[in-house]
Residue frames as a rotation matrix with the C-alpha (Angstrom) as fourth column:
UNK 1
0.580 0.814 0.000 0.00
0.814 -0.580 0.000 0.00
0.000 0.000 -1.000 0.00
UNK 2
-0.525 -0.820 0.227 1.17
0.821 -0.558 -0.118 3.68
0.224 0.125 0.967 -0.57
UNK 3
-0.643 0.448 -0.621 0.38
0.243 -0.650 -0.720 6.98
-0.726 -0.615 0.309 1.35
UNK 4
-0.618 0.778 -0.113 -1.89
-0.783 -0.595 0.180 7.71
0.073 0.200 0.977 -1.75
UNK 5
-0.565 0.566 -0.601 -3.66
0.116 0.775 0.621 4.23
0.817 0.281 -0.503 -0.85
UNK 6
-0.674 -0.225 -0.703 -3.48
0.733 -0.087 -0.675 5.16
0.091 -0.971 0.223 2.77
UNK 7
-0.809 0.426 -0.405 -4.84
-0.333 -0.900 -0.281 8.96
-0.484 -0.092 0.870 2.16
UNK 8
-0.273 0.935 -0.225 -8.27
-0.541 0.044 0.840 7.55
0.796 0.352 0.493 -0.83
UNK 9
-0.452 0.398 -0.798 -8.98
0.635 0.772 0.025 4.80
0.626 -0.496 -0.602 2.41
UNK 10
-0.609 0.378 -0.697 -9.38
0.666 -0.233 -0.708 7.58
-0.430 -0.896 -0.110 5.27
UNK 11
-0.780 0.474 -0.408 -11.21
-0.622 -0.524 0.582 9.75
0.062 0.708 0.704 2.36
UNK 12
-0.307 0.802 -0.512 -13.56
-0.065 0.519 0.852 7.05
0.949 0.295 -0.107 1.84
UNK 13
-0.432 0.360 -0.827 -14.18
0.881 0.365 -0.302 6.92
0.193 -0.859 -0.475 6.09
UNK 14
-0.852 0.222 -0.475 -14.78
-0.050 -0.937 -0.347 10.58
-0.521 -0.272 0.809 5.59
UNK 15
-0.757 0.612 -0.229 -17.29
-0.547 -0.404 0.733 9.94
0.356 0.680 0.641 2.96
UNK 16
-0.256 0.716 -0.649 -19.20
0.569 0.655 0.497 6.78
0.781 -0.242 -0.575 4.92
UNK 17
-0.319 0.689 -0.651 -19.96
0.937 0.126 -0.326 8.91
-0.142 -0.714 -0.685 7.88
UNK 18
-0.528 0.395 -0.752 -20.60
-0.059 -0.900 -0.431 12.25
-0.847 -0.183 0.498 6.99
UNK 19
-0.546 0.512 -0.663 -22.40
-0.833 -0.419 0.363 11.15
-0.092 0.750 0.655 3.85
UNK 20
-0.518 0.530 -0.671 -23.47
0.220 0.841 0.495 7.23
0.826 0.109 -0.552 4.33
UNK 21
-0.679 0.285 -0.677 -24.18
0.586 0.766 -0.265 7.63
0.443 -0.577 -0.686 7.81
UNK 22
-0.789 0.152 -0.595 -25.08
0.292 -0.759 -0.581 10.85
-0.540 -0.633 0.555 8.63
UNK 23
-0.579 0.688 -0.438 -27.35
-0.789 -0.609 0.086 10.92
-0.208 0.395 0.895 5.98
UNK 24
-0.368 0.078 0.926 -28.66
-0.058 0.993 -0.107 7.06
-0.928 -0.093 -0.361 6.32
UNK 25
0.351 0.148 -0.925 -28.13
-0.896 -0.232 -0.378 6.60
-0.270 0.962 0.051 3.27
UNK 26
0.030 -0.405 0.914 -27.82
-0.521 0.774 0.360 2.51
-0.853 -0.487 -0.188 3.72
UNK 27
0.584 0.164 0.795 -28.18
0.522 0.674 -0.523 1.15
-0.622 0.720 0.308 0.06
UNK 28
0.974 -0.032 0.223 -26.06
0.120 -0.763 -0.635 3.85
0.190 0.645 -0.740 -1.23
UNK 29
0.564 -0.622 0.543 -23.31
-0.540 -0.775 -0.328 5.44
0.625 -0.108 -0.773 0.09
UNK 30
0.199 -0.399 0.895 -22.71
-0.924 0.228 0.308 3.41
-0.327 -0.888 -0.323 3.35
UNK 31
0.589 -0.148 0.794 -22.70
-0.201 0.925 0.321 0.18
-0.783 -0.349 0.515 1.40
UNK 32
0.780 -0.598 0.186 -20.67
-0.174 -0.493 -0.853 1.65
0.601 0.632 -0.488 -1.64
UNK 33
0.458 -0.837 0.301 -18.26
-0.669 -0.547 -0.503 1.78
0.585 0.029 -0.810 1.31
UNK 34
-0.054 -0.205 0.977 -18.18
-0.737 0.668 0.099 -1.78
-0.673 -0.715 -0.187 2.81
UNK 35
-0.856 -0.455 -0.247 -17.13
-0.517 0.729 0.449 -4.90
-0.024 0.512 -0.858 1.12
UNK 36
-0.120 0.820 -0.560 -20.20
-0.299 0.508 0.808 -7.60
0.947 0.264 0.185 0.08
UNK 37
0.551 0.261 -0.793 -18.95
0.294 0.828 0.477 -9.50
0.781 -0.496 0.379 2.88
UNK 38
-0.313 -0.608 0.730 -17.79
-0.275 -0.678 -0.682 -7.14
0.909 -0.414 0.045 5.82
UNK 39
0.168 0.165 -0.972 -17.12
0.860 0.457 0.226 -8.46
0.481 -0.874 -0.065 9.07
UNK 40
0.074 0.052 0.996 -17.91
-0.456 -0.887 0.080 -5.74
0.887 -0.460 -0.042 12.12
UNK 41
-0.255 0.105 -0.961 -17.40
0.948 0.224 -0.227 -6.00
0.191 -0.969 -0.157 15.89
UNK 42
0.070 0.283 0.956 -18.57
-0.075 -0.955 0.288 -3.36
0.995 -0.092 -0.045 18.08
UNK 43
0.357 -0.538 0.763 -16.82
-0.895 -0.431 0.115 -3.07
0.267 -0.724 -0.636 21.32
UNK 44
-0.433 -0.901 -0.022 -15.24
-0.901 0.433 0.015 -6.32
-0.004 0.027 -1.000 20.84
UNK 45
-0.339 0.531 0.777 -18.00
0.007 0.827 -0.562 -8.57
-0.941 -0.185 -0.284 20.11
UNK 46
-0.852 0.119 0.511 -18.67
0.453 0.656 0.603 -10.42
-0.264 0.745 -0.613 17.03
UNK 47
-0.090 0.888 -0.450 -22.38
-0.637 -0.399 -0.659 -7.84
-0.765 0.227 0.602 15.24
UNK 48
0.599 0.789 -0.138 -22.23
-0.442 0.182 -0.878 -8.69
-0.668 0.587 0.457 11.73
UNK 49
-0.471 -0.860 -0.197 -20.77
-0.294 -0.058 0.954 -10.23
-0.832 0.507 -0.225 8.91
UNK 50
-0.103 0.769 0.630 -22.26
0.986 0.162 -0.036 -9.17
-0.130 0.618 -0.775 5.50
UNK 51
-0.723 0.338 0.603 -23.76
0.301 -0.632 0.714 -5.90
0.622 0.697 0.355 3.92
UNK 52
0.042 0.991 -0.128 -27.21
-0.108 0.132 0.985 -6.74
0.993 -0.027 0.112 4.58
UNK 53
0.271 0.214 -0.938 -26.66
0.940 0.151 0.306 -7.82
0.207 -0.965 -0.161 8.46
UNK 54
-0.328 -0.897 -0.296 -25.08
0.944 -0.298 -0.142 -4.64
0.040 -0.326 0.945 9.00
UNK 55
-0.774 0.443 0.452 -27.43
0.078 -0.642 0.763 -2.47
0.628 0.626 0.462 7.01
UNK 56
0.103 0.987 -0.123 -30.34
-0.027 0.126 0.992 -3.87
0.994 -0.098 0.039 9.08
UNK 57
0.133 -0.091 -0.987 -28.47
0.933 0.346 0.094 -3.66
0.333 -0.934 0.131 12.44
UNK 58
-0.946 -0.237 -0.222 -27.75
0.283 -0.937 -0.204 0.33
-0.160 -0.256 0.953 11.84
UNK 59
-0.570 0.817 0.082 -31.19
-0.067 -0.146 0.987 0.35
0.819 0.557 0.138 10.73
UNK 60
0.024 0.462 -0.887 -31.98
0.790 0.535 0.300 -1.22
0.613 -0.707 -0.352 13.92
UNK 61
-0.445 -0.462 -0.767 -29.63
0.855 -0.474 -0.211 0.95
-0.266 -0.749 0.606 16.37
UNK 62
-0.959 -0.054 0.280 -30.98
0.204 -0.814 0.543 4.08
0.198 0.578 0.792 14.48
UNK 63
-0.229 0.913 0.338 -34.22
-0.176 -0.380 0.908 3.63
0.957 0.148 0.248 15.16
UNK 64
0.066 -0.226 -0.972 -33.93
0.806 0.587 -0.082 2.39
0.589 -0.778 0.221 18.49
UNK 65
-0.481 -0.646 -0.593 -32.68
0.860 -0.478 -0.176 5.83
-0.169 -0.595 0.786 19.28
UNK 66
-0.212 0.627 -0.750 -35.19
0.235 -0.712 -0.661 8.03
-0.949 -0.316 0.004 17.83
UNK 67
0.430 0.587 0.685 -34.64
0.498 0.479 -0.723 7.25
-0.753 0.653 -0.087 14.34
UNK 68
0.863 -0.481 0.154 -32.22
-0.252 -0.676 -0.693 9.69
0.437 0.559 -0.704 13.16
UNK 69
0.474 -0.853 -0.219 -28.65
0.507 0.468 -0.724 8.61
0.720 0.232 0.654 12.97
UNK 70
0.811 -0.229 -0.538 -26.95
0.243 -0.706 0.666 10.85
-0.532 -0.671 -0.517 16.09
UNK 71
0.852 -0.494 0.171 -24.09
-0.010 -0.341 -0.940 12.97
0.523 0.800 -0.296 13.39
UNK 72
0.548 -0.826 -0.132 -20.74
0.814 0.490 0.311 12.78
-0.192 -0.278 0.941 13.03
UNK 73
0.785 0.085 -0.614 -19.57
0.101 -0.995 -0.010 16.01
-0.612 -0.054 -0.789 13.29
UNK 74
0.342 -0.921 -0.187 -15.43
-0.940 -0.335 -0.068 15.55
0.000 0.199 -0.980 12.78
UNK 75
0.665 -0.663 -0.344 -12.61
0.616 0.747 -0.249 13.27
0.422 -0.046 0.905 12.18
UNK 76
0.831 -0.546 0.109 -9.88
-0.485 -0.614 0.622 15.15
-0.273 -0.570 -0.775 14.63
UNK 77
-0.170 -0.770 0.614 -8.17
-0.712 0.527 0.464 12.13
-0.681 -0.359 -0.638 14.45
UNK 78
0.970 0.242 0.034 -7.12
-0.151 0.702 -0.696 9.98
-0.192 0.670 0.717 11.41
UNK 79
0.070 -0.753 -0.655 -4.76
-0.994 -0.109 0.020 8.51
-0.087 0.649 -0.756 10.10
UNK 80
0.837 0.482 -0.258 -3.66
-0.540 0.661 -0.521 4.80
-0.081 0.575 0.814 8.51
UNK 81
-0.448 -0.854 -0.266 -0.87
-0.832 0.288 0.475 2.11
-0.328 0.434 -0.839 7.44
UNK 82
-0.993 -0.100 0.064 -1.17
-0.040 0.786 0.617 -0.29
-0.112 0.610 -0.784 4.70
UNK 83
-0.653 0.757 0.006 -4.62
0.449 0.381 0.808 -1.62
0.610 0.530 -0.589 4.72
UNK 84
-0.222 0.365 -0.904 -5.39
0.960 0.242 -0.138 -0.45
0.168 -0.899 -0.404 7.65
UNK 85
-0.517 -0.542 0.663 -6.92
0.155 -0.821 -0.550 2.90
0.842 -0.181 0.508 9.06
UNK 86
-0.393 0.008 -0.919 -7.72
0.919 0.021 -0.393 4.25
0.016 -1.000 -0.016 12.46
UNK 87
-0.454 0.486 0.747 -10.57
0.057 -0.820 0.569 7.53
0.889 0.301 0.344 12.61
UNK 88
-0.475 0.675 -0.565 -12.06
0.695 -0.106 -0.711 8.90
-0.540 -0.730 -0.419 15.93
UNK 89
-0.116 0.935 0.335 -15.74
0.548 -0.221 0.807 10.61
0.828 0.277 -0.487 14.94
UNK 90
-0.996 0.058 0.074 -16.92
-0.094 -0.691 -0.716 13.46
0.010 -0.720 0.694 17.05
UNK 91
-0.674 0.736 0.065 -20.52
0.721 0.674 -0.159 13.83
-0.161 -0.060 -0.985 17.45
UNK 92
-0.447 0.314 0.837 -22.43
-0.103 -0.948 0.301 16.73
0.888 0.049 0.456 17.18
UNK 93
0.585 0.376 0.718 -23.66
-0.705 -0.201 0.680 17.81
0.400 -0.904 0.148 20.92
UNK 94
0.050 -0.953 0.298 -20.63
-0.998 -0.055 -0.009 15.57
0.025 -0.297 -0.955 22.11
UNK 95
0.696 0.058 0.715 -19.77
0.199 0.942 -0.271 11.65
-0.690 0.331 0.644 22.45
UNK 96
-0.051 -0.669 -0.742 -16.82
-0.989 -0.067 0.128 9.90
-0.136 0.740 -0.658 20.20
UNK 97
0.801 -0.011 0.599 -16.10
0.017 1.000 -0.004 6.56
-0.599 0.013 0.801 18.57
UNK 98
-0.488 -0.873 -0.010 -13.08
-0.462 0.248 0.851 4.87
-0.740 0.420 -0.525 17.24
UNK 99
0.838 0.485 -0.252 -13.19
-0.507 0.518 -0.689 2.97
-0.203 0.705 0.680 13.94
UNK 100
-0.521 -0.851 0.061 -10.30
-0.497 0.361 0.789 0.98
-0.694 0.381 -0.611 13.36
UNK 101
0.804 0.499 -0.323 -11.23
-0.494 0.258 -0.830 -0.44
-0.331 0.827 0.454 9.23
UNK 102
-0.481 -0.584 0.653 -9.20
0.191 0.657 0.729 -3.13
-0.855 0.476 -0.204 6.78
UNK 103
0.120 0.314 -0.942 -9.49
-0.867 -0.429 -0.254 -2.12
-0.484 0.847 0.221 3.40
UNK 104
-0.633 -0.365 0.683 -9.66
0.398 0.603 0.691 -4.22
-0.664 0.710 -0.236 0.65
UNK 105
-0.539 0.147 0.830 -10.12
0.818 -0.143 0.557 -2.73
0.201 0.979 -0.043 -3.03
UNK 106
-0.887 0.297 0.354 -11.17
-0.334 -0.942 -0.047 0.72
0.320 -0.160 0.934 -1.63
UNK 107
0.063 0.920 0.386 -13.83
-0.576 -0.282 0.767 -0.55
0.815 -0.270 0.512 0.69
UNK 108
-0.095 -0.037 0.995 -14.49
-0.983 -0.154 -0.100 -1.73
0.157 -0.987 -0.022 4.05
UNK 109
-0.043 0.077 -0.996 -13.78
-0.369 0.925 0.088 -5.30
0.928 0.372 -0.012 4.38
UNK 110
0.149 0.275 -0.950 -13.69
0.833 0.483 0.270 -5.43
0.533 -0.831 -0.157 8.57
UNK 111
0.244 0.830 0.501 -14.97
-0.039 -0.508 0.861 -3.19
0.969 -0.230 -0.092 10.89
UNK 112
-0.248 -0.076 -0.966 -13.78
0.827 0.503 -0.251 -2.86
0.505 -0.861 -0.062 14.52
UNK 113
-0.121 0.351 0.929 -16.03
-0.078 -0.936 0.343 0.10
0.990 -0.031 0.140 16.51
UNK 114
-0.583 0.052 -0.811 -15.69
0.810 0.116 -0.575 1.52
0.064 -0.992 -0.110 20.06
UNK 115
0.163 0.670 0.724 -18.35
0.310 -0.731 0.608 3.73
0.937 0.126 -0.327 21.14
């Protein structure tokens, strides 16, 4: 991988939350940026692995919560090696999460999220 593989990977985490998620935009955008078959954890436990399980589990959490995604304001914090990058998410009205992501072919291929 090279720093321009490094720099289109955390580009593409900029584009899944401030345009997949923030605008649930789950058949589009957010799954544009995740492999067919993307494995996720979410604070170290085993969520999804798939598109579709994923799609229908933010679908879930989203509504769960009032039905409107809760925005991602900023990335403060980004950066990558090789396949690999690391992004903390700000919230709007406060609250962060970590993504740590494996690329593969310019899309999310695993998922590891700390809220």
């Amino acid at each position: 991988m090279t720093h321009d593989d490094v720099a289109r990977n955390l580009k593409g985490m900029d584009e899944l939350d401030f345009n997949g998620w923030n605008r649930a935009d789950w058949h589009g955008k957010f799954a544009d940026c995740h492999t067919d078959d993307v494995y996720v954890e979410v604070k170290g436990q085993p969520t999804t692995h798939g598109i579709q399980e994923h799609i229908e589990a933010m679908e879930a959490l989203v509504e769960s919560t009032g039905g409107t995604p809760v925005q991602v304001a900023s990335h403060p914090i980004s950066f990558g090696s090789g396949d690999w990058t690391c992004v903390v998410g700000e919230f709007e009205g406060g609250g962060r999460m970590v993504t740590i992501a494996k690329w593969r072919d310019g899309a999310i291929a695993e998922e590891y999220i700390w809220l």
